[in-house]
C-alpha positions as CSV (number, residue, x, y, z in Angstrom):
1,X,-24.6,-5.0,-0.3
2,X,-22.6,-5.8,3.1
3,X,-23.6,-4.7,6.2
4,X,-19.7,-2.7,6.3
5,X,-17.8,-1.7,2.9
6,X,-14.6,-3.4,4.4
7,X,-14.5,-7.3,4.2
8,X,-11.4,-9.1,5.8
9,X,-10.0,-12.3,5.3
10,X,-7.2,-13.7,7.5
11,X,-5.4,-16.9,6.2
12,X,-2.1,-17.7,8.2
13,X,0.2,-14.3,8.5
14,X,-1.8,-12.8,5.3
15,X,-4.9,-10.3,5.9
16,X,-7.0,-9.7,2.9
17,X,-8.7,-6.5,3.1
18,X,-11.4,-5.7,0.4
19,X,-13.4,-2.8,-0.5
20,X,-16.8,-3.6,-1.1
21,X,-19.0,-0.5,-1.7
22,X,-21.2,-0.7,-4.2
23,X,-21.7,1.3,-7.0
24,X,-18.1,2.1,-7.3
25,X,-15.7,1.6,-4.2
26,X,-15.9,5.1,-3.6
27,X,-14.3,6.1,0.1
28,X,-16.5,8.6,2.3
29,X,-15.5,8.9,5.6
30,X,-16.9,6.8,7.2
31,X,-15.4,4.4,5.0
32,X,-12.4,5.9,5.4
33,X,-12.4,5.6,9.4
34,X,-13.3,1.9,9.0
35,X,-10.2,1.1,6.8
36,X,-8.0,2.8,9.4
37,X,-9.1,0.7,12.0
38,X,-8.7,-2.3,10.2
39,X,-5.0,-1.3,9.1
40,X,-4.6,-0.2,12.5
41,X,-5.0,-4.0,13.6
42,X,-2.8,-5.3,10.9
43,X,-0.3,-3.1,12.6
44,X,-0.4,-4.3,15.4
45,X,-1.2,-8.2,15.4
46,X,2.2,-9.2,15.5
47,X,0.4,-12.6,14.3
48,X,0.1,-10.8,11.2
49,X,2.6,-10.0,8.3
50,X,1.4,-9.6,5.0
51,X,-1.9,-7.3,3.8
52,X,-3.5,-7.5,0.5
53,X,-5.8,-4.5,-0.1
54,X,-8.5,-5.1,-3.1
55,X,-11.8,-4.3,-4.0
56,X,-14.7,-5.9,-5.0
57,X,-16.0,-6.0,-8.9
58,X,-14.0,-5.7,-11.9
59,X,-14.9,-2.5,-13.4
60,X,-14.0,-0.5,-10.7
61,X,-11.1,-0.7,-8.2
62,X,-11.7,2.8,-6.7
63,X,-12.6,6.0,-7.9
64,X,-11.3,7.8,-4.8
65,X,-13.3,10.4,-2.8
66,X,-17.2,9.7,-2.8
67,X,-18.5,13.3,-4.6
68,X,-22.0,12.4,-3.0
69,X,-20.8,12.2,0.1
70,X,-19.2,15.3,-0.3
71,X,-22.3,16.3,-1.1
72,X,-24.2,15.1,1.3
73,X,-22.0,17.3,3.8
74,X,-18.9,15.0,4.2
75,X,-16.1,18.0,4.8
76,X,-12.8,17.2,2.8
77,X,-11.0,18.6,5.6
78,X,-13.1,16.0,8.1
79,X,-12.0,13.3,9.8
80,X,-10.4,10.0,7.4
81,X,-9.3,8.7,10.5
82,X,-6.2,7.0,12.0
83,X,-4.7,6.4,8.7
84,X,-5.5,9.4,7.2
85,X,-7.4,9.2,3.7
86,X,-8.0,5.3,2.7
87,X,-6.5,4.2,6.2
88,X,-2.9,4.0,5.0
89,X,-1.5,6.9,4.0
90,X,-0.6,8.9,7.1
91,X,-0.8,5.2,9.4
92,X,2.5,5.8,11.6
93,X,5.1,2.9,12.0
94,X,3.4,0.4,9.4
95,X,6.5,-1.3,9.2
96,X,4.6,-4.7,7.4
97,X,4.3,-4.8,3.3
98,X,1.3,-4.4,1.9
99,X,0.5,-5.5,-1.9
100,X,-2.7,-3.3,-3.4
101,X,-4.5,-5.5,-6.3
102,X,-5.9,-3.0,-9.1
103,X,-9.0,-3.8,-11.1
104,X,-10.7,-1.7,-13.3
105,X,-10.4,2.2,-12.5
106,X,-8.5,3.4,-10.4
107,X,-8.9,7.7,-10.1
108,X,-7.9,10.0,-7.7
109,X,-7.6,8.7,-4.2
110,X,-7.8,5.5,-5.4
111,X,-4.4,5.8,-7.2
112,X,-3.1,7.5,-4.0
113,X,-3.9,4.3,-2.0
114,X,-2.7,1.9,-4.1
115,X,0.4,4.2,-3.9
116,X,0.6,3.8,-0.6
117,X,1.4,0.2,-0.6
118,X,4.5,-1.7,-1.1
119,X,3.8,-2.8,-4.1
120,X,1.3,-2.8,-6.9
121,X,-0.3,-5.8,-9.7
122,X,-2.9,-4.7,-11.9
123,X,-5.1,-6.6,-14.4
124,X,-4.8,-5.4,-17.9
125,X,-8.4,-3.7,-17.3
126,X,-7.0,-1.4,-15.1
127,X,-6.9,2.4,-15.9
128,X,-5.2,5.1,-13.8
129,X,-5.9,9.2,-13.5
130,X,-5.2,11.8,-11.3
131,X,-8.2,13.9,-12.1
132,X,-8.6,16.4,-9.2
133,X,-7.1,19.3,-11.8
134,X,-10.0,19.1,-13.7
135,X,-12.7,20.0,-10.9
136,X,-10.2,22.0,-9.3
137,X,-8.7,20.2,-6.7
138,X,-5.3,19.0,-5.8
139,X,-4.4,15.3,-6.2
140,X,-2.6,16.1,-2.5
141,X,-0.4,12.9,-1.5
142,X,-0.2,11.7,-5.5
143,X,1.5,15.7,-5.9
144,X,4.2,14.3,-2.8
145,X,4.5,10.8,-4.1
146,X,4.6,10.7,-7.6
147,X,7.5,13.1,-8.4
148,X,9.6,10.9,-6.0
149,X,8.4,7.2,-7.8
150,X,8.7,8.4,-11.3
151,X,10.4,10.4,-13.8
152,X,9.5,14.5,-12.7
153,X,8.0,15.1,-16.2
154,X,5.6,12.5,-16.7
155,X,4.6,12.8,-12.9
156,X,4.0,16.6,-13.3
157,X,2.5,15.5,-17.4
158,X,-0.1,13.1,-15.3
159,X,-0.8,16.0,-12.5
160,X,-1.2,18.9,-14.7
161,X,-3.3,17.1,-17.6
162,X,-5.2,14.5,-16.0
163,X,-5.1,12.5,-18.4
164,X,-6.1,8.7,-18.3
165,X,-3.2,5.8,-18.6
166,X,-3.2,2.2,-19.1
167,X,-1.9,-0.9,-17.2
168,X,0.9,-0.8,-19.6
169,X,2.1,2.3,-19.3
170,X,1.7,2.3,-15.5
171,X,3.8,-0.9,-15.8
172,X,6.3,1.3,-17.9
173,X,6.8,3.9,-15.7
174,X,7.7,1.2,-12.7
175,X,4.5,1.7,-10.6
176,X,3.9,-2.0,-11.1
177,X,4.7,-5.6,-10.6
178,X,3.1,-7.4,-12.8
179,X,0.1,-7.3,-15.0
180,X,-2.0,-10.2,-14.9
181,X,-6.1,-10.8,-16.1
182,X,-8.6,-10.0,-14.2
183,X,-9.4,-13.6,-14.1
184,X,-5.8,-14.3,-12.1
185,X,-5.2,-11.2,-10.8
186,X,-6.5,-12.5,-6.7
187,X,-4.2,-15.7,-7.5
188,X,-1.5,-13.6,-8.2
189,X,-1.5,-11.4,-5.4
190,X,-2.1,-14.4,-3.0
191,X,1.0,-16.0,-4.7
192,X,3.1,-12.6,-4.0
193,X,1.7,-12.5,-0.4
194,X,2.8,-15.8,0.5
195,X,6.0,-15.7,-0.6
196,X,6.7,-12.2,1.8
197,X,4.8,-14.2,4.5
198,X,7.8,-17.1,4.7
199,X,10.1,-14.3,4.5
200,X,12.2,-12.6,7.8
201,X,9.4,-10.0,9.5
202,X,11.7,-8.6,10.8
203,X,14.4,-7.7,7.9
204,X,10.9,-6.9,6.4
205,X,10.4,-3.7,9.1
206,X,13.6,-2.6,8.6
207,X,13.5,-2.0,5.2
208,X,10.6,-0.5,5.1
209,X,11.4,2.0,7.7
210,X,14.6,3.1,6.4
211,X,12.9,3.8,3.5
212,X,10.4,5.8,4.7
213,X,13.0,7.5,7.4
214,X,16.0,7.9,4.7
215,X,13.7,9.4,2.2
216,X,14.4,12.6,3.0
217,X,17.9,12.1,4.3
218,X,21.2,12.9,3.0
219,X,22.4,9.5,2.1
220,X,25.5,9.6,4.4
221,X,23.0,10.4,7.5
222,X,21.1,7.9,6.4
223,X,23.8,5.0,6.3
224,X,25.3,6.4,10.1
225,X,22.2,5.8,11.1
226,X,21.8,2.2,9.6
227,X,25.5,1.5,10.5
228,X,25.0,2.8,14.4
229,X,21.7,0.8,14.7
230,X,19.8,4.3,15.1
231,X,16.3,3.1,13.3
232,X,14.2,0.8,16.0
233,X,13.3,-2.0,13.9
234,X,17.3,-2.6,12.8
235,X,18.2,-1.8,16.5
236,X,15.7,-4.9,17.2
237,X,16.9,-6.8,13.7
238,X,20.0,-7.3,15.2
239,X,19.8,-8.0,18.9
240,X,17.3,-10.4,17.6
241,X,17.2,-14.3,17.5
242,X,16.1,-14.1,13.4
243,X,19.4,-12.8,12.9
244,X,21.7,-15.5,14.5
245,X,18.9,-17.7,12.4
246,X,19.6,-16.4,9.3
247,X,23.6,-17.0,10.0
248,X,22.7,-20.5,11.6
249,X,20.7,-21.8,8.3
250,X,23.1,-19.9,6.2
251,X,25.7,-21.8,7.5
252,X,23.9,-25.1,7.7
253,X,22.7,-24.9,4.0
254,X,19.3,-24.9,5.5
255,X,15.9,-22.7,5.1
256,X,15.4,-20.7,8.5
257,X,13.0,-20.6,10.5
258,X,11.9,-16.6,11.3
259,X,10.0,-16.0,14.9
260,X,9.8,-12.6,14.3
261,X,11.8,-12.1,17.4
């Protein structure tokens, strides 16, 4: 067992961050705080563009909340920390993608952190639930997210049963990329990241804040605010030298070169 349950890797713009807490990748809060910090820093190392979250093992990915812990006198209402539960799901202005490579099971709070990334590869070991109905708890951010990712009825059919699905039907219902083995599934996920490292950061932040902004938007709000340069990162997109970049290499039939400024 490590000395911390979070293991980083930095290669180039890509951080890999792994969760490494034996028996079963549960999150206490401890944990919890720990992975905030370290998202915290991803956030803010402009050095840094891409995050891979994973986790150690391949029989379990992460079960979500650690029950002993709980036990042990961990409050659910206690402190996660900056990012809120898992370090990611209440992290303000995260404006960089982040892949989440599933292994193995992946319950509770740890389906609501892998929801909380951009996007999602699996190995065809993987298995998904939303348990919390069935000790009496509310799978909270999965109860937000899901109805908005996926079709109402099988989001409220997975929230009100339960019920265990596979890395196929996960795939189905668009909540993944690609399913790989578990044997490929890192090499996969380092291929993904690398490809959004040589892409524009900055074109990057801007899409994922208008998403997260616009969510809740009427659409035509939304597009004055894209239009009028109302969101900071397409305020900065376009006063930027990336953008004359992009037109320059465009022009020259050429790859660009993005400085993420």
């Amino acid at each position: 067992m490590t000395d911390s349950p979070i293991r980083t890797r930095r290669e180039g713009g890509i951080l890999e961050v792994t969760l490494d807490r034996p028996k079963a990748n549960a999150i206490d809060l401890a944990t919890s705080r720990i992975m905030g910090e370290v998202f915290l820093g991803f956030r803010d190392d402009p050095a840094l563009r891409v995050a891979i979250l994973r986790a150690e093992g391949d029989k379990f990915f992460c079960p979500g909340w650690d029950l002993k812990g709980a036990a042990d006198g961990d409050a659910v209402d206690g402190d996660y920390g900056v990012g809120g539960f898992g370090g990611l799901q209440e992290l303000p202005g995260l404006n960089k993608p982040i892949i989440c490579a599933v292994n193995g099971i992946c319950f509770g709070g740890g389906l609501e952190l892998a929801l909380s990334c951009d996007l999602i590869l699996a190995s065809d070991n993987a298995t998904f639930a939303l348990p919390e109905i069935r000790s009496g708890t509310v799978a909270d951010a999965a109860s937000v997210k899901l109805p908005k990712r996926i079709p109402y009825h099988v989001a409220m059919d997975l929230l009100l049963t339960g019920r265990r699905f596979d890395a196929e039907e996960a795939l189905r219902w668009g909540l993944l990329r690609e399913i790989t083995t578990p044997e490929t599934l890192l090499e996969k996920t380092w291929e993904l990241a690398r490809l959004l490292e040589s892409g524009p950061p900055l074109v990057q932040a801007a899409i994922k804040e208008i998403v997260r902004e616009a969510e809740d938007m009427r659409f035509q709000d939304a597009m004055n605010r894209i239009t009028r340069s109302q969101f900071p990162t397409v305020r900065t997109l376009y006063t930027s030298e990336d953008q004359l970049e992009g037109a320059r290499a465009f022009a020259e039939k050429r790859d660009p070169v993005w400085k993420g400024r």
